[in-house]
C-alpha angles and dihedrals in degrees: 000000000000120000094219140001147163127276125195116244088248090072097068098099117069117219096258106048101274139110104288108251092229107056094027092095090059104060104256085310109134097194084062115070129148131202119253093251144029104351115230116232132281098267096050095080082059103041092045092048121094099215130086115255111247114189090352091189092055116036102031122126117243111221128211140166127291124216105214114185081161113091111210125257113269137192116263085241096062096042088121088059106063122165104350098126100098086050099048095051093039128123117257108257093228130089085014127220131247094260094042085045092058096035084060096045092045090047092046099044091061092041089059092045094060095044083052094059101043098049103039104103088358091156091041094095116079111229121292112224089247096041090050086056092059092047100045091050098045090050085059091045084054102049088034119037098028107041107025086035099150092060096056088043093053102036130032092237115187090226095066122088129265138183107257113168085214083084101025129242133343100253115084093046078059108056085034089056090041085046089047091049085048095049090045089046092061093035101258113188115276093023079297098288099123137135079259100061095042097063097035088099092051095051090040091054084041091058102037082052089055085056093050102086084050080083091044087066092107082055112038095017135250090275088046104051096043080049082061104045091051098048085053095048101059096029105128091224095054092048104045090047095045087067098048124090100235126110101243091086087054086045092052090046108046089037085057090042087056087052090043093052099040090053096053095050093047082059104036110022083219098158090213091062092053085051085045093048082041093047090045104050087045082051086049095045087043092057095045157017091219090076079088091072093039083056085053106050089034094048094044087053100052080044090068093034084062098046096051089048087050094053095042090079086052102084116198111169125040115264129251114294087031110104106257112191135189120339103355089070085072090060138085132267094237144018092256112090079050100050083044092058100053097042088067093042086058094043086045079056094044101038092050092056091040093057098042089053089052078050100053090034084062088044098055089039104057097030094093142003086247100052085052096053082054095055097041088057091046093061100031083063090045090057097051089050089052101050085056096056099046090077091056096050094052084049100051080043098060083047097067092039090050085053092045093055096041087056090047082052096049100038098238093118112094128241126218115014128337150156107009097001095069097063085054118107095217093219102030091048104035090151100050089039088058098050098035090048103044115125112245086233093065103056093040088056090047097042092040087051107042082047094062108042081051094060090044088056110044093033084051097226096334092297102123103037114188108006100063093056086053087048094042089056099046131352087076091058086043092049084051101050087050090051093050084079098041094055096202104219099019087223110165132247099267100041097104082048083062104034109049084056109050083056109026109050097152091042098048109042087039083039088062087042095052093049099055085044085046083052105036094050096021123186121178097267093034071066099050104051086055087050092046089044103045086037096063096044090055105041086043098050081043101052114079098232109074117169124167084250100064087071089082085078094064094030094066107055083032087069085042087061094040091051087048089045089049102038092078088063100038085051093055098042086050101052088042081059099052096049104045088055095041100051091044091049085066134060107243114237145184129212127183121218133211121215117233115259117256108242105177131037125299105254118250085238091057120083112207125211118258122256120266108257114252109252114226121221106292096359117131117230109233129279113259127196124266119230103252101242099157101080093047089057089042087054102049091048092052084047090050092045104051080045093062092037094060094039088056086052090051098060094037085062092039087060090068100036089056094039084056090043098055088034094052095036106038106018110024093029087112095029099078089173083073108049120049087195087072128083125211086307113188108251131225090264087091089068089056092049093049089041090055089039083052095047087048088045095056097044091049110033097015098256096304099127094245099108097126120246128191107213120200112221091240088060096046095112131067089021099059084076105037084059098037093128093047102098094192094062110140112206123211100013142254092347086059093067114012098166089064108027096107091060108049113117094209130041118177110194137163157181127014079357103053095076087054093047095045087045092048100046096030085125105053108024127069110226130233119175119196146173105259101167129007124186134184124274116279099208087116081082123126099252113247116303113259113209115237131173082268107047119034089187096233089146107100118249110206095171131026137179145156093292120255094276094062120103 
């Protein structure tokens, strides 16, 4: 199989409407066309031509990478074989070649680099409150669940974990508390509970997510996907958050690693991408409840995706080389841009009612105590439906199996395609194949799989059957319908507008590139990343809660774009690159060839050139035209150029995303007034205040952490953590130990309740004040709503300021 080679223009235009695989990587160019892998270097195209080079430097193609998302057409015999040719041409892994040699090296630099960045001074920020959540609860998961694991099975202890969606899914108390027993295991500081610990699974999924792009590479090409993983690896968004103990990190990994699966096994029909693409989106559900909005922007997607498919077998306009007159010249080939159409102008419909019933349903919720009661029963009943189903449907599951496996036994199931599939063009219908094709062992594993490792989670080892099933199904879309209404944060329309700029310059301005090229020469998955991308932007401005780490969502797709917008250039300047050193590294020479003399007869079928004309004495030949080289060096410069010049942008815009990215991650990651991006992060002050408890500790009680604190429920996170190994420690004070509040040495308050402490114990308490939280400036905020005969400004304004276009 050939690393490059030349396609006719007509073959611009793929079957079904879109950009043809072959020529998308070109730019619409149809002398430039790349093979779906690994490219061959620069002086294959003109080994493997049979013509003689004429002006080499000027006329020469320049290769670059396809994305095909497209498998080839293949015959019906060899149906069981999809996608293997790659493999079965590819070069041995060891000893690697050169260029595998430098791909590795380039993958695996920037690999290093981001787990570099994530783990250096991983332990230096003090807790965040949320982040203190996570790590107090995982600490109990740990001591609990996992090692007093029988007590929580056979009683319903309140000291055992539970999923609550106040603080997301499972999860990540789960990989925190494994994280804690390994550290403890190889004698970590602190029995290896530390602010560490508790963010190595967020930097390890970080940096795995920065790896991911390195399998599109079949899709967005080997420059472009190394393009994406290094953009994602410096984003000051990716990194920051990487080393922050929230879900959301988890959430972005697991939900790329499920893009990343299922294109591969639409490619390759390997079954273990399809368990890896199952196992990933259960991890991300059971991270989040944000996994909702990611099943409405994905399934609408592969919607569309089915109805195109679907249009593109209804032919309404005659194909090219039939006469087409009139106004149906103006039309389609097929029926699908128009079905698709449609299909988006039915979900709009749909999705506008739907989302104005979920806003009337939190309405109704949270509008009184009653209404809530209500509610709670409602679902407490559904639960409790839906645990004893579930029975009934393993069972009816196992049945069909059963059957399945009777019929293999027996040899009635037939082999190669039949049914549906048979009516599926293969290329024209990737998507449908795929479905229609799919071995029923491959969805069972991954179903079986997926299933299991979501029981394990939400019923935390086994510890809360069948409660925690009931909990994992609904109580996380019910926590999210009530929280519509609360809009935690009360940040306004337009803040991620705001936000994603002021962090991420070379995402956001190639992000937009790469979104008009993802539009202008489209594939399925060019397609997809758009719709990712303007899906999340949309469903998270709609959606009431909006927190700076929710950025991370559109950050992520955003870099994909701006790797797809920047790989033309880097492919030019690279092979620019190769051949200008190539061709320096070897002496240029010229040989002449002799044709072989013609032995027999020309055939009658062959028309021989006529003979030159005599010149007489003094007489000129004719003038003969010369080959119009000129354009075709001209071309290749102003390509060049644009290339540099892009290039040059590129890097301009990459000097402030790395200088926000240092300033926000290693200097300001404790000084919340100077980076928007953080959120009343907890400062440095709260190591003053353990190092004096600890001080205090050691005069009174000789170090042994049972020096008693009152602790004011205000202050409760992040300081449940902080004072997780003192074993006096009176919660909720003084209300928490009444019998003894008169006689505790230290007493830590805070907010509305700090003014009334400092004023009742003025006598016989010294007083300390410090910063426990800070948090940017809000003047961002819209101005106080003025009422008008149109707005009567009934919505509630937590927060107000002078408007974003204010000075």
């Amino acid at each position: 199989m050939k690393s490059f080679e030349n396609k006719p223009k007509e073959e611009i235009t793929a079957p079904d409407g879109l950009v043809s695989e072959e020529n998308v990587k070109g730019g619409g160019d149809p002398t430039v066309t790349t093979t779906d892998h690994v490219s061959a270097p620069a002086t294959e195209l003109a080994e493997t031509s049979g013509e003689p080079e004429v002006e080499e430097t000027d006329t020469q193609i320049w290769p670059e990478y396809t994305e095909t998302d497209i498998p080839a057409e293949q015959d019906e015999e060899h149906a069981e074989e999809e996608y293997t040719e790659a493999e079965q041409v590819a070069k041995p892994i060891w000893p690697p070649t050169r260029e595998q040699l430098w791909t590795g090296i380039a993958f695996w630099g920037v690999i290093i680099l981001a787990a570099i960045l994530r783990f250096w001074g991983l332990g230096d920020k003090p807790l965040h409150h949320d982040e203190s959540l996570h790590a107090y609860f995982s600490l109990i998961l740990m001591h609990n669940n996992m090692e007093n694991w029988l007590t929580c099975a056979q009683t319903a202890a309140s000291s055992c974990y539970r999923y609550d969606p106040l603080t997301h899914g499972p999860f990540q108390f789960h990989i925190i508390a494994f994280i804690y027993k390994v550290s403890q295991l190889i004698g970590a500081p602190d029995h290896g509970v530390n602010t560490t610990t508790v963010r190595i699974a967020a930097a390890s999924l970080g940096t795995v997510l920065v790896g991911l792009p390195y399998f599109l590479r079949d899709y967005i090409g080997k420059f472009g996907a190394w393009l994406a993983c290094f953009l994602l690896a410096v984003s000051p968004s990716m990194v920051y958050y990487s080393r922050f103990a929230r879900e959301d990190i988890y959430m972005a990994c697991f939900t790329l690693l499920t893009v990343v699966a299922v294109a591969r096994y639409v490619r390759d029909r390997k079954g273990w991408w399809l368990l890896v693409a199952a196992l990933a989106f259960t991890l991300s559900y059971a991270t989040k409840e944000a996994t909702f909005l990611t099943i409405a922007v994905f399934g609408s997607f592969l919607g569309a995706l089915i109805v195109w498919e679907l249009g593109v077998r209804w032919q309404i306009r005659k194909v090219e080389g039939q006469s087409s007159t009139g106004w149906q010249k103006y039309l389609p080939v097929t029926a699908a841009p128009w079905l698709t159409l449609g299909y988006f102008a039915v979900m709009g419909v749909i999705a506008k009612i739907a989302l104005g019933k979920l806003k009337d349903l939190s309405i109704y919720i949270t509008k009184t105590p009653a209404n809530t009661s209500i509610a709670d029963a409602y679902v407490a009943r559904l639960k409790a439906n839906t645990v004893a189903f579930l029975p009934w449907l393993g069972m009816l599951l196992a049945v069909v199996i059963a059957i399945l496996l009777v019929r293999e036994l027996q040899g009635k199931v037939p082999t190669g395609r039949h049914g549906l599939a048979r009516r599926v063009e293969r290329r024209r219908q990737p998507v449908l194949d795929t479905i229609l094709t799919m071995p029923w062992t491959h969805w069972f594993f991954a179903v079986v799989c997926s299933w299991f490792v979501f029981i394990v989670l939400f019923s935390v080892l086994f510890t809360n059957l069948p409660n925690g099933i009931g909990d994992g199904i609904w109580q996380g879309l019910y926590y999210w319908l009530q929280q519509q209404q609360v809009a935690r944060g009360g940040q306004p329309w337009y803040y991620y507008f705001l936000l994603i700029p002021l962090y991420e310059q070379i995402g956001v301005v190639f992000g937009l590139v790469g979104l008009v090229r993802c539009l202008v020469r489209p594939t399925r998955f060019r397609l997809f990343l758009v719709y990712w991308f303007i899906g999340n932007v949309f469903i998270y401005t709609w959606a009431g809660e909006k927190m700076p780490w929710l950025m991370i969502h559109m950050t992520m797709p955003m870099m994909l774009l701006a790797a797809v917008a920047l790989e033309p250039a880097v492919v030019k300047i690279a092979q620019a690159v190769k051949e200008r050193f190539g061709h320096s590294s070897q002496p240029q020479t010229v040989e002449a060839v002799a044709p072989a003399p013609v032995e027999a007869e020309t055939p009658a079928s062959v028309e021989t050139a006529p003979e030159a004309p005599v010149l007489e004495e003094g007489e000129s030949p004719l003038p003969v035209a010369p080959v119009p080289v000129a354009p075709a060096r001209l071309r290749k410069r102003l390509a060049l150029g644009s290339s540099v010049a892009t290039v040059v942008l590129a890097l301009l815009l990459l000097i402030p995303t790395l200088q926000n990215m240092f300033q926000v991650t290693f200097v300001h990651y404790a000084d919340a007034p100077h980076e928007m991006m953080i959120y009343v992060q907890t400062t440095t002050d709260i190591n003053t205040m353990m190092d004096k408890i600890g001080a205090l500790d050691q005069k009174l009680y000789g170090g042994k952490h049972q020096i008693p604190i009152g602790l004011v429920d205000d202050a409760t996170w992040p300081f449940a953590w902080y004072l997780r190994d003192y074993t006096n420690v009176c919660f909720n004070y003084p209300t928490g130990c009444q019998s003894t509040a008169q006689n505790i040495p230290v007493i830590i308050t805070s907010g509305d309740k700090m003014v009334n402490m400092q004023y009742q114990y003025r006598d016989s308490y010294q007083f300390h004040q410090y910063h426990m939280r800070t948090q940017w400036d809000q003047g961002y905020m819209p101005p106080p709503c003025k009422v008008t005969p149109t707005n009567a400004c009934t919505d509630p304004q937590p927060y107000v300021g002078v408007g974003p276009g204010s000075g």
